[in-house]
mmCIF entry with sequence, helices, sheets and N, C-alpha, C, O atoms, coordinates in Angstrom:
data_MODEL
# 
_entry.id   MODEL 
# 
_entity.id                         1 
_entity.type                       polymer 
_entity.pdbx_number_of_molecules   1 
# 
_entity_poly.entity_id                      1 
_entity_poly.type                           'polypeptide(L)' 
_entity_poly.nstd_linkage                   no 
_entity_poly.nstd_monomer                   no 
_entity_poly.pdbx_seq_one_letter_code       
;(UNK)(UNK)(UNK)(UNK)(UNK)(UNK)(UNK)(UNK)(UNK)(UNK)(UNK)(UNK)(UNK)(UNK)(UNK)(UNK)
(UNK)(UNK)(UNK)(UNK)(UNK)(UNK)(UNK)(UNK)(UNK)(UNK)(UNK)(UNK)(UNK)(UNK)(UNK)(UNK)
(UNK)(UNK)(UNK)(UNK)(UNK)(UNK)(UNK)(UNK)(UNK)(UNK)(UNK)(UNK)(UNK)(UNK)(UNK)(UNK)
(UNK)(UNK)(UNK)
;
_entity_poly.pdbx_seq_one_letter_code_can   XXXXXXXXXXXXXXXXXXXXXXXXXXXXXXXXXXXXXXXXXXXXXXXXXXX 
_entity_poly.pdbx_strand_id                 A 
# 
loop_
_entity_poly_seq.entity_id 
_entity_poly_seq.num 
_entity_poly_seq.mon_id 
_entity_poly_seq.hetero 
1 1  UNK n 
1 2  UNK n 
1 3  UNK n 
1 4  UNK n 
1 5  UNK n 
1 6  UNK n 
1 7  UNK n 
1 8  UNK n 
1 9  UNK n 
1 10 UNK n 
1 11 UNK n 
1 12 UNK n 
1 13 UNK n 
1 14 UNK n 
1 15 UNK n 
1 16 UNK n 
1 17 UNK n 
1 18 UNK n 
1 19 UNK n 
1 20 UNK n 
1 21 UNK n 
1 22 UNK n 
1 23 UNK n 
1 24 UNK n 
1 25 UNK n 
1 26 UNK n 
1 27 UNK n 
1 28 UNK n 
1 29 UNK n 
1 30 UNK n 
1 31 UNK n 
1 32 UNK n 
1 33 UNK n 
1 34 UNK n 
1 35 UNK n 
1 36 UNK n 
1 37 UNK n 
1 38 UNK n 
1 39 UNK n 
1 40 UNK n 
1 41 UNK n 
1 42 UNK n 
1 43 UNK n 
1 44 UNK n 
1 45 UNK n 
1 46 UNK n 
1 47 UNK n 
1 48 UNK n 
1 49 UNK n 
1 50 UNK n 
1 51 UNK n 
# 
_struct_asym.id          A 
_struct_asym.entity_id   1 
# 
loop_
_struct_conf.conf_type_id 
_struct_conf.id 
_struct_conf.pdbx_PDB_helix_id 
_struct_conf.beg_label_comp_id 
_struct_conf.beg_label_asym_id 
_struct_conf.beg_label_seq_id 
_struct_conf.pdbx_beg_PDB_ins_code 
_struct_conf.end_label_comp_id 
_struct_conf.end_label_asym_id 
_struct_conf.end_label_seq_id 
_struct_conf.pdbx_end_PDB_ins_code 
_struct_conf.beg_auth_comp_id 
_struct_conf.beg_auth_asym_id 
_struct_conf.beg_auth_seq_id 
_struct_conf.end_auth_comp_id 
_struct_conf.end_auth_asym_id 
_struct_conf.end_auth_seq_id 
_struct_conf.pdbx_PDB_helix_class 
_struct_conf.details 
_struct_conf.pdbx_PDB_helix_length 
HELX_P HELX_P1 AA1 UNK A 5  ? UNK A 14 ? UNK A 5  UNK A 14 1 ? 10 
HELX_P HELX_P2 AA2 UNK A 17 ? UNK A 45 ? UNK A 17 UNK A 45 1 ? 29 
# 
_struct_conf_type.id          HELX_P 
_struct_conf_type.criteria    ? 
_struct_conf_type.reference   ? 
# 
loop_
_atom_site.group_PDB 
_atom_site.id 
_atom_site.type_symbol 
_atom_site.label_atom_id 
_atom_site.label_alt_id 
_atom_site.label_comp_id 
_atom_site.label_asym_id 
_atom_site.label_entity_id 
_atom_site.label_seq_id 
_atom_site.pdbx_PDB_ins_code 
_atom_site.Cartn_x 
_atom_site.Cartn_y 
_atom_site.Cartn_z 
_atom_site.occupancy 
_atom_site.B_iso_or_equiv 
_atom_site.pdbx_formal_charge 
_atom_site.auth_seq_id 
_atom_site.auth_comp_id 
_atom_site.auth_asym_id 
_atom_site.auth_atom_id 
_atom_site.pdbx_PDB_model_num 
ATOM 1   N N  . UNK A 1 1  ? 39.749 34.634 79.017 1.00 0.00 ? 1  UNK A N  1 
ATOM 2   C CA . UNK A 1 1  ? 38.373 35.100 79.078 1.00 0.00 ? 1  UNK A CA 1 
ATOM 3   C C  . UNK A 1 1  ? 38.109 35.995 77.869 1.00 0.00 ? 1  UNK A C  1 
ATOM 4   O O  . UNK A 1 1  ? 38.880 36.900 77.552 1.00 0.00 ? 1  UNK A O  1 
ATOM 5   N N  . UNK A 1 2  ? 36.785 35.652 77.091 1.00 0.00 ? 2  UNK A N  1 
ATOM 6   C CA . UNK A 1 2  ? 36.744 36.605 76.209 1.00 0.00 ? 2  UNK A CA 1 
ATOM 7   C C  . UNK A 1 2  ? 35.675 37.615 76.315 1.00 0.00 ? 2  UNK A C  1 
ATOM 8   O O  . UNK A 1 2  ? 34.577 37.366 76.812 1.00 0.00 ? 2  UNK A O  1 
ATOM 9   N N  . UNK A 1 3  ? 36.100 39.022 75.727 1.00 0.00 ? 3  UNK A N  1 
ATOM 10  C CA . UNK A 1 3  ? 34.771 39.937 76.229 1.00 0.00 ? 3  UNK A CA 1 
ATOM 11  C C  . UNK A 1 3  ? 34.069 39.765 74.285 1.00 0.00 ? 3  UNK A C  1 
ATOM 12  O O  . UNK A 1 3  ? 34.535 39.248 73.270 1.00 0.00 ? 3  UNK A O  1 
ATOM 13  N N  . UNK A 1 4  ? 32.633 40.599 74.640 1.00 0.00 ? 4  UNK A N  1 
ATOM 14  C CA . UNK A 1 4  ? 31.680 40.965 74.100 1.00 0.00 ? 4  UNK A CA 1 
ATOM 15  C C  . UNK A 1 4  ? 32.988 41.538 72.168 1.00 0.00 ? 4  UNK A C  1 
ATOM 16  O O  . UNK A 1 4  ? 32.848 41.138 71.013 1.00 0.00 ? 4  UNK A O  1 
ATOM 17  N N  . UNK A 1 5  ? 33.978 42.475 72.726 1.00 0.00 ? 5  UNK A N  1 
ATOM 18  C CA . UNK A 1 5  ? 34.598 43.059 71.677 1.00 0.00 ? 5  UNK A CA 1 
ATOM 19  C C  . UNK A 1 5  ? 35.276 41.793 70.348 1.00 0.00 ? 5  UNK A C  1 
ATOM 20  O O  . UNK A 1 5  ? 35.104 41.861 69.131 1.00 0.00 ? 5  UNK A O  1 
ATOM 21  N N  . UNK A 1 6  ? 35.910 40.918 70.991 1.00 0.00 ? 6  UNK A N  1 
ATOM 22  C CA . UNK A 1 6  ? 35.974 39.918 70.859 1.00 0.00 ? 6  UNK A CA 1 
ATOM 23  C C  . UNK A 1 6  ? 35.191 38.691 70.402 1.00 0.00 ? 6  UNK A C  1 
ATOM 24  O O  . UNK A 1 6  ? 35.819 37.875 69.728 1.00 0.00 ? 6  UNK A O  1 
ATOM 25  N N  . UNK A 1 7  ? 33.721 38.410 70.713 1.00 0.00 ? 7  UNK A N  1 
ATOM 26  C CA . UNK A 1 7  ? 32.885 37.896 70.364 1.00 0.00 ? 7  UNK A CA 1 
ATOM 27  C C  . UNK A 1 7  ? 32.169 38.578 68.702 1.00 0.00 ? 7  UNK A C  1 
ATOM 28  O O  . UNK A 1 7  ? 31.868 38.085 67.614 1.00 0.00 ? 7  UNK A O  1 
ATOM 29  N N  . UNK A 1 8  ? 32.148 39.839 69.275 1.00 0.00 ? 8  UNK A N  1 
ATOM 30  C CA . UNK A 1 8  ? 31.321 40.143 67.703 1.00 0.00 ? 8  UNK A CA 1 
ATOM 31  C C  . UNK A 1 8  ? 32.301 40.087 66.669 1.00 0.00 ? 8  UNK A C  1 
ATOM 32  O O  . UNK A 1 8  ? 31.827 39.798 65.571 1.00 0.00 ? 8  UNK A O  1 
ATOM 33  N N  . UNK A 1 9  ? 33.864 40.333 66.713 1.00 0.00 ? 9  UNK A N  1 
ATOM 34  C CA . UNK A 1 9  ? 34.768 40.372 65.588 1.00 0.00 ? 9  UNK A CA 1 
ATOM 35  C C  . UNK A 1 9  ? 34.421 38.806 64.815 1.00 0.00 ? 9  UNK A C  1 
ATOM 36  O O  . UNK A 1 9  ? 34.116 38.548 63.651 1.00 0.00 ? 9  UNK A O  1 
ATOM 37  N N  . UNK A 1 10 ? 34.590 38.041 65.859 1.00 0.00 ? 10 UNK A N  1 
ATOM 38  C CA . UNK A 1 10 ? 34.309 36.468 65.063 1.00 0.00 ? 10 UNK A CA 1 
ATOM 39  C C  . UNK A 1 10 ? 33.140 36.327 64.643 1.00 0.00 ? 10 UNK A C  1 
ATOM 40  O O  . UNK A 1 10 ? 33.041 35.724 63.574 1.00 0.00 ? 10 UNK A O  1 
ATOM 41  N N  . UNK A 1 11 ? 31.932 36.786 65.270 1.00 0.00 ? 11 UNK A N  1 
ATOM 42  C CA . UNK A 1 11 ? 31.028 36.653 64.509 1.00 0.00 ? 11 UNK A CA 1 
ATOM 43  C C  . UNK A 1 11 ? 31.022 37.758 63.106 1.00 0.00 ? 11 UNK A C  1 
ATOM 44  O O  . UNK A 1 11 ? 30.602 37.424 61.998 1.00 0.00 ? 11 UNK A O  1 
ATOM 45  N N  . UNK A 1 12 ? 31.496 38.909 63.391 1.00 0.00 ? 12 UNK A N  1 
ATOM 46  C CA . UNK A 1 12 ? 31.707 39.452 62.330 1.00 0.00 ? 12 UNK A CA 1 
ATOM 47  C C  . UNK A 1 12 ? 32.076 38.579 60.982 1.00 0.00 ? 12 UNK A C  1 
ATOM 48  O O  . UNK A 1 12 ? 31.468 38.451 59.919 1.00 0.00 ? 12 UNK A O  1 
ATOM 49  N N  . UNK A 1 13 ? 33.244 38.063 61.430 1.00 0.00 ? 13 UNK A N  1 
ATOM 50  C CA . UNK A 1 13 ? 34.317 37.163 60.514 1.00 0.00 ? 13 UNK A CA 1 
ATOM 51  C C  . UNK A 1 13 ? 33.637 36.084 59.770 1.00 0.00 ? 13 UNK A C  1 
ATOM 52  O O  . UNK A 1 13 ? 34.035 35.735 58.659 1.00 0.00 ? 13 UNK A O  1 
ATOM 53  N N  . UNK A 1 14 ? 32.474 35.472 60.442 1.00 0.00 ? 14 UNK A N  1 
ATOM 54  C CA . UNK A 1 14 ? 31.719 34.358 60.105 1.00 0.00 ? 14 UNK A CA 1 
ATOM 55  C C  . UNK A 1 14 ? 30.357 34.130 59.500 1.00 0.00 ? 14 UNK A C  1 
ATOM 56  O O  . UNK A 1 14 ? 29.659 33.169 59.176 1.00 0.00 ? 14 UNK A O  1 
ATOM 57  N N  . UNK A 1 15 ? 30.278 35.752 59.491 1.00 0.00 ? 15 UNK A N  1 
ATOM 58  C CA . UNK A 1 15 ? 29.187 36.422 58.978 1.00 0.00 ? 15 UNK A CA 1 
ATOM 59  C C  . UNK A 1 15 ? 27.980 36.105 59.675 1.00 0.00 ? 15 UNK A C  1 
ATOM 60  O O  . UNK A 1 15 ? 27.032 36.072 58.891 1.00 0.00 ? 15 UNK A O  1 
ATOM 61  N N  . UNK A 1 16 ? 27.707 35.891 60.705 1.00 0.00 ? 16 UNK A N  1 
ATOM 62  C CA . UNK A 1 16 ? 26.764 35.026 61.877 1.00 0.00 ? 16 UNK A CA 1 
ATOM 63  C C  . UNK A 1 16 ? 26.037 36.573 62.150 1.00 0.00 ? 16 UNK A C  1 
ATOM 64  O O  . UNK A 1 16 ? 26.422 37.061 63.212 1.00 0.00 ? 16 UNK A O  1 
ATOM 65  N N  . UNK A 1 17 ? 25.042 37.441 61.375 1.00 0.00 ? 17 UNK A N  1 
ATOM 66  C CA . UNK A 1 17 ? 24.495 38.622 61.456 1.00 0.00 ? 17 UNK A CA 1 
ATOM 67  C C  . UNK A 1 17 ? 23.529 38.621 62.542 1.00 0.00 ? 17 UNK A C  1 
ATOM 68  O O  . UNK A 1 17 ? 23.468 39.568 63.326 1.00 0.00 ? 17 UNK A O  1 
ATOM 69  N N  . UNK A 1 18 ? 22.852 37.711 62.617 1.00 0.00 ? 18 UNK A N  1 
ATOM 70  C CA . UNK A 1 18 ? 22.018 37.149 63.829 1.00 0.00 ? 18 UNK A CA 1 
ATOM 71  C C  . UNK A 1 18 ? 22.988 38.027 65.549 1.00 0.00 ? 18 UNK A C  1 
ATOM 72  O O  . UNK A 1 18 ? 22.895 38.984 66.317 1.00 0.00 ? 18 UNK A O  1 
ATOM 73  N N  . UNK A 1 19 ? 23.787 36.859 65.274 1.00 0.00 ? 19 UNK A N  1 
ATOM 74  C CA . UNK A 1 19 ? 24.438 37.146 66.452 1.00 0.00 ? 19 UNK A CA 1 
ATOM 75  C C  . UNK A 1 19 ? 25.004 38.863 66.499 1.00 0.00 ? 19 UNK A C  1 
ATOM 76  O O  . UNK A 1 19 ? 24.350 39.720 67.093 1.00 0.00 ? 19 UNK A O  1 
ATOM 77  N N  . UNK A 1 20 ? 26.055 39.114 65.915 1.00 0.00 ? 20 UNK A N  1 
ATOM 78  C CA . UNK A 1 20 ? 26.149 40.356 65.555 1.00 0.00 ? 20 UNK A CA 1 
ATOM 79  C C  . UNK A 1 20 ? 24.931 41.572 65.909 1.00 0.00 ? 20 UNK A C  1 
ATOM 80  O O  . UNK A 1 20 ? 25.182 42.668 66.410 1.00 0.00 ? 20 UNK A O  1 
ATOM 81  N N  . UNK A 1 21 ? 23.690 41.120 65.546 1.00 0.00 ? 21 UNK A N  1 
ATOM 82  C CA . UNK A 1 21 ? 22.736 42.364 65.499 1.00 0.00 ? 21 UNK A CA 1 
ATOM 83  C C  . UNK A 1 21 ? 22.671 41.772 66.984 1.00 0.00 ? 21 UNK A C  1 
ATOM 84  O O  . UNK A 1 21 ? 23.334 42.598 67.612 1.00 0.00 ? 21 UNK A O  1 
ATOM 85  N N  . UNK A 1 22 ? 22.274 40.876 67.826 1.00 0.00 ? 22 UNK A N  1 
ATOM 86  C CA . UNK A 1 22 ? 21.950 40.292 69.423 1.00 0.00 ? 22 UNK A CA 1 
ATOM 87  C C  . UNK A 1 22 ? 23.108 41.296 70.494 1.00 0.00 ? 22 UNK A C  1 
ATOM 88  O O  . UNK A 1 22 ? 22.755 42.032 71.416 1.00 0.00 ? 22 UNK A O  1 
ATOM 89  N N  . UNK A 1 23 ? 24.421 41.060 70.061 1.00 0.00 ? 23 UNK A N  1 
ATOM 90  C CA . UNK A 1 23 ? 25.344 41.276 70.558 1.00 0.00 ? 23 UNK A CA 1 
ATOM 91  C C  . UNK A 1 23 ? 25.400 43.268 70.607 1.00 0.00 ? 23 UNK A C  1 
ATOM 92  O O  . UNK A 1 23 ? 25.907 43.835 71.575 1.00 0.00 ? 23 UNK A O  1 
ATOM 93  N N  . UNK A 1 24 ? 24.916 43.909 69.646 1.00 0.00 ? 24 UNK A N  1 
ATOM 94  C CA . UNK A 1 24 ? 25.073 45.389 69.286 1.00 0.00 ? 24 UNK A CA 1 
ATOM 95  C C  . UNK A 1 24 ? 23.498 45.723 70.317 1.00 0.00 ? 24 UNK A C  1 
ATOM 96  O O  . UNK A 1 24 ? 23.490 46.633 71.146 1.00 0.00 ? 24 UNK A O  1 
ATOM 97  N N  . UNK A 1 25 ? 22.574 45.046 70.130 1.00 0.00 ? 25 UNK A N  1 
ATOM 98  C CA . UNK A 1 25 ? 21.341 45.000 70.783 1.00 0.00 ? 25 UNK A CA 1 
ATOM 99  C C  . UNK A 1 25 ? 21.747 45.574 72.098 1.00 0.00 ? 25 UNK A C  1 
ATOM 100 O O  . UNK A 1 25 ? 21.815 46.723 72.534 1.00 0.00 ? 25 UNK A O  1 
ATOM 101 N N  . UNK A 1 26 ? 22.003 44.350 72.601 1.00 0.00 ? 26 UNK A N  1 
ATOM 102 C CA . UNK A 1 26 ? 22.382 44.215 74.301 1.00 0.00 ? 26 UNK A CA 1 
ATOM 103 C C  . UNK A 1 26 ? 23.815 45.158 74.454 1.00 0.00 ? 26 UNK A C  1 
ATOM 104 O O  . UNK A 1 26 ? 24.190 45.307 75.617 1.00 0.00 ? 26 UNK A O  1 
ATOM 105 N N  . UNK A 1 27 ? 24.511 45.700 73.559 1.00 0.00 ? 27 UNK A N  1 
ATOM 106 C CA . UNK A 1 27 ? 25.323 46.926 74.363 1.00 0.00 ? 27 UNK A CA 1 
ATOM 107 C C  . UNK A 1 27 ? 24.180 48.173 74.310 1.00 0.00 ? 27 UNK A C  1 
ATOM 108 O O  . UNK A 1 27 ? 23.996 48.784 75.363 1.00 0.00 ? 27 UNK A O  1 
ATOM 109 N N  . UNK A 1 28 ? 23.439 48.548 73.163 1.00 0.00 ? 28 UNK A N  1 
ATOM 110 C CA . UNK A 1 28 ? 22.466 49.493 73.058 1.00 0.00 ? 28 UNK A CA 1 
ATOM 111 C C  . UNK A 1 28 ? 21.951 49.870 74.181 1.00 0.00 ? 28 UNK A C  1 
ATOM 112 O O  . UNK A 1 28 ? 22.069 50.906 74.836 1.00 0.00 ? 28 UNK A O  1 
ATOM 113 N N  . UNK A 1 29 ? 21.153 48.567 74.389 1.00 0.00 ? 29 UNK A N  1 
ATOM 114 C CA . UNK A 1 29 ? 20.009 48.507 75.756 1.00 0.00 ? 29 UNK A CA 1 
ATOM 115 C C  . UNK A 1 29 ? 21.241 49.422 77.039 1.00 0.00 ? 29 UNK A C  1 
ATOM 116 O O  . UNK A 1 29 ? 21.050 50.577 77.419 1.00 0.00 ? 29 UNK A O  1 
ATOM 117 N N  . UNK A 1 30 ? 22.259 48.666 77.424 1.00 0.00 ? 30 UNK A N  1 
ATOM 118 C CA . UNK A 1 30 ? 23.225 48.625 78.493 1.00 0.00 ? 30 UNK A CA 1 
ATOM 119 C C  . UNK A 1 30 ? 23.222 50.191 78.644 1.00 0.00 ? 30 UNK A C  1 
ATOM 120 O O  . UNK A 1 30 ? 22.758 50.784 79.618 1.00 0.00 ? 30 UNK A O  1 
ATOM 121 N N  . UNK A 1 31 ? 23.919 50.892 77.329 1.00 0.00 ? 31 UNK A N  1 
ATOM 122 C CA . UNK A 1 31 ? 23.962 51.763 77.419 1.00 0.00 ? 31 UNK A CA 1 
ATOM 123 C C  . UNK A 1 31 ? 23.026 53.068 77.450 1.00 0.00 ? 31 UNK A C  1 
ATOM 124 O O  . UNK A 1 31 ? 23.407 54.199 77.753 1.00 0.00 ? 31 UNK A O  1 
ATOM 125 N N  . UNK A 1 32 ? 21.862 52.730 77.116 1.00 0.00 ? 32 UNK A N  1 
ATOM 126 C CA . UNK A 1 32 ? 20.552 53.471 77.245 1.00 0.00 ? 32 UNK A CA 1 
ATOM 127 C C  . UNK A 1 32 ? 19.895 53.563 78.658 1.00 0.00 ? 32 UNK A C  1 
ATOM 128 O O  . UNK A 1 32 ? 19.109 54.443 79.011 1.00 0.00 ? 32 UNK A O  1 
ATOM 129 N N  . UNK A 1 33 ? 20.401 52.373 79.515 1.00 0.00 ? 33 UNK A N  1 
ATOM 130 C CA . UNK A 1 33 ? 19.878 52.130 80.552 1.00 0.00 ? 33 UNK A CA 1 
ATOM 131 C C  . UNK A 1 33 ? 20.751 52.841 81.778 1.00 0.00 ? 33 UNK A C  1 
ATOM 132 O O  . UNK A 1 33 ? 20.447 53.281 82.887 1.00 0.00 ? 33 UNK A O  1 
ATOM 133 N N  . UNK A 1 34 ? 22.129 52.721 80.937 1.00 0.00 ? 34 UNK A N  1 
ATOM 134 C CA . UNK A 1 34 ? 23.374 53.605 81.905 1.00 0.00 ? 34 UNK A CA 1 
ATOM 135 C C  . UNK A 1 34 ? 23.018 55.053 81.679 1.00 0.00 ? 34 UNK A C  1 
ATOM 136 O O  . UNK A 1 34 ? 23.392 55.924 82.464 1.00 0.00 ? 34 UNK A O  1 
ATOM 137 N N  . UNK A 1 35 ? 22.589 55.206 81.042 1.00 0.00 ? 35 UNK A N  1 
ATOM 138 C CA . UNK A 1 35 ? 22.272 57.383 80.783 1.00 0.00 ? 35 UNK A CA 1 
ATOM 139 C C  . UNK A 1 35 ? 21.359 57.221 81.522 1.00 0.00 ? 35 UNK A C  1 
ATOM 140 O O  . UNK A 1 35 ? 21.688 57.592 82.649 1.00 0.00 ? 35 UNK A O  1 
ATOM 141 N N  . UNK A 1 36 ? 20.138 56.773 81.479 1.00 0.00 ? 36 UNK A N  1 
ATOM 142 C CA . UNK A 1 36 ? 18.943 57.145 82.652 1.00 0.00 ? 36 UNK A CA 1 
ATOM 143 C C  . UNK A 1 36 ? 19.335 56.583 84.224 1.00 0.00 ? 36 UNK A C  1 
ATOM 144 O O  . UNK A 1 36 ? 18.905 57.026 85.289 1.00 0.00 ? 36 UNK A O  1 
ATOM 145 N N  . UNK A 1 37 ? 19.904 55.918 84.095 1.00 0.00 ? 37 UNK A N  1 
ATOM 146 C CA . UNK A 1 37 ? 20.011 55.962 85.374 1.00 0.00 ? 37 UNK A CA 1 
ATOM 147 C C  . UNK A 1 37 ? 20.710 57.019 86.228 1.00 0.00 ? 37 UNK A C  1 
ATOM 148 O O  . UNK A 1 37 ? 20.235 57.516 87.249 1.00 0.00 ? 37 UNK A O  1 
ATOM 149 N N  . UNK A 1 38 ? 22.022 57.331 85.628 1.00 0.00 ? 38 UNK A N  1 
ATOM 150 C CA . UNK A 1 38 ? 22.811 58.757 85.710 1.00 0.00 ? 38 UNK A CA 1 
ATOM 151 C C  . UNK A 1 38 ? 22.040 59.935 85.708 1.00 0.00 ? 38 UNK A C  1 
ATOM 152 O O  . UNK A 1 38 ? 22.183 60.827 86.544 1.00 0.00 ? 38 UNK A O  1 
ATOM 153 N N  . UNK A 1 39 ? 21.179 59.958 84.735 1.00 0.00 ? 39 UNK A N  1 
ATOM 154 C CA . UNK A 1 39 ? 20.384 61.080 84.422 1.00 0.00 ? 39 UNK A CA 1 
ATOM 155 C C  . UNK A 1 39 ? 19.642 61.460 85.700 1.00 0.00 ? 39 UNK A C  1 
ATOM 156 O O  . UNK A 1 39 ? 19.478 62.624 86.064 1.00 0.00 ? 39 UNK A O  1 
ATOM 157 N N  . UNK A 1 40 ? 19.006 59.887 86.645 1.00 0.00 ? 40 UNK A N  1 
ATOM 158 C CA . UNK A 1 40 ? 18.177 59.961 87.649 1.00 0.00 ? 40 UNK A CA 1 
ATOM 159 C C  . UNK A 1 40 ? 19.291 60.067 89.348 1.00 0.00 ? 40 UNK A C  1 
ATOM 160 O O  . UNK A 1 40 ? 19.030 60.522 90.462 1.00 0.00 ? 40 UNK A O  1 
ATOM 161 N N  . UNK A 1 41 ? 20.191 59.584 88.925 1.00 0.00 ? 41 UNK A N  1 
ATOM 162 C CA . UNK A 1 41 ? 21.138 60.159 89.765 1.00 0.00 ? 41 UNK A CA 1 
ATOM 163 C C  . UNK A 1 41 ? 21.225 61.727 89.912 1.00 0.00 ? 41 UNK A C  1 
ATOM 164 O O  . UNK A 1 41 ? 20.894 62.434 90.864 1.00 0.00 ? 41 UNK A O  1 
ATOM 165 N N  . UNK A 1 42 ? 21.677 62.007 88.891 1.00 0.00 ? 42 UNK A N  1 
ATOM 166 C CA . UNK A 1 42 ? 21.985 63.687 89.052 1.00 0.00 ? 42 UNK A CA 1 
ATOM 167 C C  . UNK A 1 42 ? 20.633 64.458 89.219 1.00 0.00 ? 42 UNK A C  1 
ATOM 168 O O  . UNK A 1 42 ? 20.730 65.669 89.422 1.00 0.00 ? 42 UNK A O  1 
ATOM 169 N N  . UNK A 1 43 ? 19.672 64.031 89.173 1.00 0.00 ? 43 UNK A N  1 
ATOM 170 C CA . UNK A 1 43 ? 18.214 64.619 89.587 1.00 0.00 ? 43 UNK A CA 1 
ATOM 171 C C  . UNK A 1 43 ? 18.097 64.853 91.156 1.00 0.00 ? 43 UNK A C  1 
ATOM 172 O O  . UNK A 1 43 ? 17.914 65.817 91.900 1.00 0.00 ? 43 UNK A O  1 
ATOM 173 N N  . UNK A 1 44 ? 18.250 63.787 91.254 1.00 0.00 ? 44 UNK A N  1 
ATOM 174 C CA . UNK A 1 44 ? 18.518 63.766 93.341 1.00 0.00 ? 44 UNK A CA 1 
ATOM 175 C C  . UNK A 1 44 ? 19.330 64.486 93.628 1.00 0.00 ? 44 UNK A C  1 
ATOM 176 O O  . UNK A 1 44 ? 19.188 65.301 94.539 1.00 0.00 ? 44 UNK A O  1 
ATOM 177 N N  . UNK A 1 45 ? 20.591 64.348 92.793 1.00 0.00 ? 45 UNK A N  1 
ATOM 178 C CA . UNK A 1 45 ? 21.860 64.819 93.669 1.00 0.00 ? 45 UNK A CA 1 
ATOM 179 C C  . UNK A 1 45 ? 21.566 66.306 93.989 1.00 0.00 ? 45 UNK A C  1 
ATOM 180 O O  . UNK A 1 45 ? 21.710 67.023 94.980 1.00 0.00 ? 45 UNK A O  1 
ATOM 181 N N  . UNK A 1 46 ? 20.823 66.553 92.011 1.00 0.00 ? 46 UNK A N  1 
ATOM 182 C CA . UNK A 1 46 ? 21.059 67.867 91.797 1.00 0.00 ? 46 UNK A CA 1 
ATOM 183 C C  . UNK A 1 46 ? 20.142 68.885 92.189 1.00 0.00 ? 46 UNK A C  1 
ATOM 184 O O  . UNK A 1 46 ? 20.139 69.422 91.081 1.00 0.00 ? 46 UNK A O  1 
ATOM 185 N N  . UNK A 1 47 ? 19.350 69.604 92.864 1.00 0.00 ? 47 UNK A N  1 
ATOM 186 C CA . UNK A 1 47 ? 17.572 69.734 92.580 1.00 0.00 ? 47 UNK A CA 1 
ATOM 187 C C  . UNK A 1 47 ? 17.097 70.887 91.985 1.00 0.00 ? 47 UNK A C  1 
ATOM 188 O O  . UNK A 1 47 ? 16.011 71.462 92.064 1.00 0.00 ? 47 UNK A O  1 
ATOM 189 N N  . UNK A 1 48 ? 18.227 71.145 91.305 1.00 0.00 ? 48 UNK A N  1 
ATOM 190 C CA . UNK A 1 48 ? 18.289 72.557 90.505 1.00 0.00 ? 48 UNK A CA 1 
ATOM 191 C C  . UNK A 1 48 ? 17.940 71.939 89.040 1.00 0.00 ? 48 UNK A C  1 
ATOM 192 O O  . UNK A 1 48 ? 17.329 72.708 88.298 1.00 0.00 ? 48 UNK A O  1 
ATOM 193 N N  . UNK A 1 49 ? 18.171 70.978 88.660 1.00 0.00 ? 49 UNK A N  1 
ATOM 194 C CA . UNK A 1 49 ? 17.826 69.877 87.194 1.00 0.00 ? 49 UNK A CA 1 
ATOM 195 C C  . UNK A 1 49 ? 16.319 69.264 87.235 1.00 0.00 ? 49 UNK A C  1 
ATOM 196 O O  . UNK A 1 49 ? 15.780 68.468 88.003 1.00 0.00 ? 49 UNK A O  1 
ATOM 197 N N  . UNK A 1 50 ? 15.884 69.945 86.124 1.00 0.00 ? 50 UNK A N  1 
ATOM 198 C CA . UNK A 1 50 ? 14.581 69.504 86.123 1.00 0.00 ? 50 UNK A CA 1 
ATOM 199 C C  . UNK A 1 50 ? 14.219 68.665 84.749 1.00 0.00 ? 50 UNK A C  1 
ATOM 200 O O  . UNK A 1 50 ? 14.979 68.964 83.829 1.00 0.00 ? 50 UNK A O  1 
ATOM 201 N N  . UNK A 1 51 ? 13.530 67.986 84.517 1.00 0.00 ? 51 UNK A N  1 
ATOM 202 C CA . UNK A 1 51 ? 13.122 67.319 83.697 1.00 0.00 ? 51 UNK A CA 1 
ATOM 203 C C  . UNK A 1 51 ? 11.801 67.306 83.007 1.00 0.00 ? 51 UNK A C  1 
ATOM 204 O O  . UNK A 1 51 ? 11.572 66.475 82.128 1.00 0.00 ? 51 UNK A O  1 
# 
């Protein structure tokens, strides 16, 4: 099975920039979407955190 880390090296390798910029995209998003959600977690949890 291959992951994402793996995928962009070859495209790296093949110079396939397209893919490369798609592939960096969609961890971006992932990870932008993982902080707010956390962020909205610890809001509930917390109610001393305000925003």
């Amino acid at each position: 099975m291959e992951g994402s880390g793996l995928r962009l090296s070859e495209y790296l390798i093949r110079r396939d920039f397209l893919a490369v910029q798609g592939i960096v995209t969609v961890i971006a998003l992932i990870v932008g979407a993982m902080s707010f959600l956390i962020d909205v977690i610890i809001a509930f949890v917390d109610p001393r955190v305000r925003f």
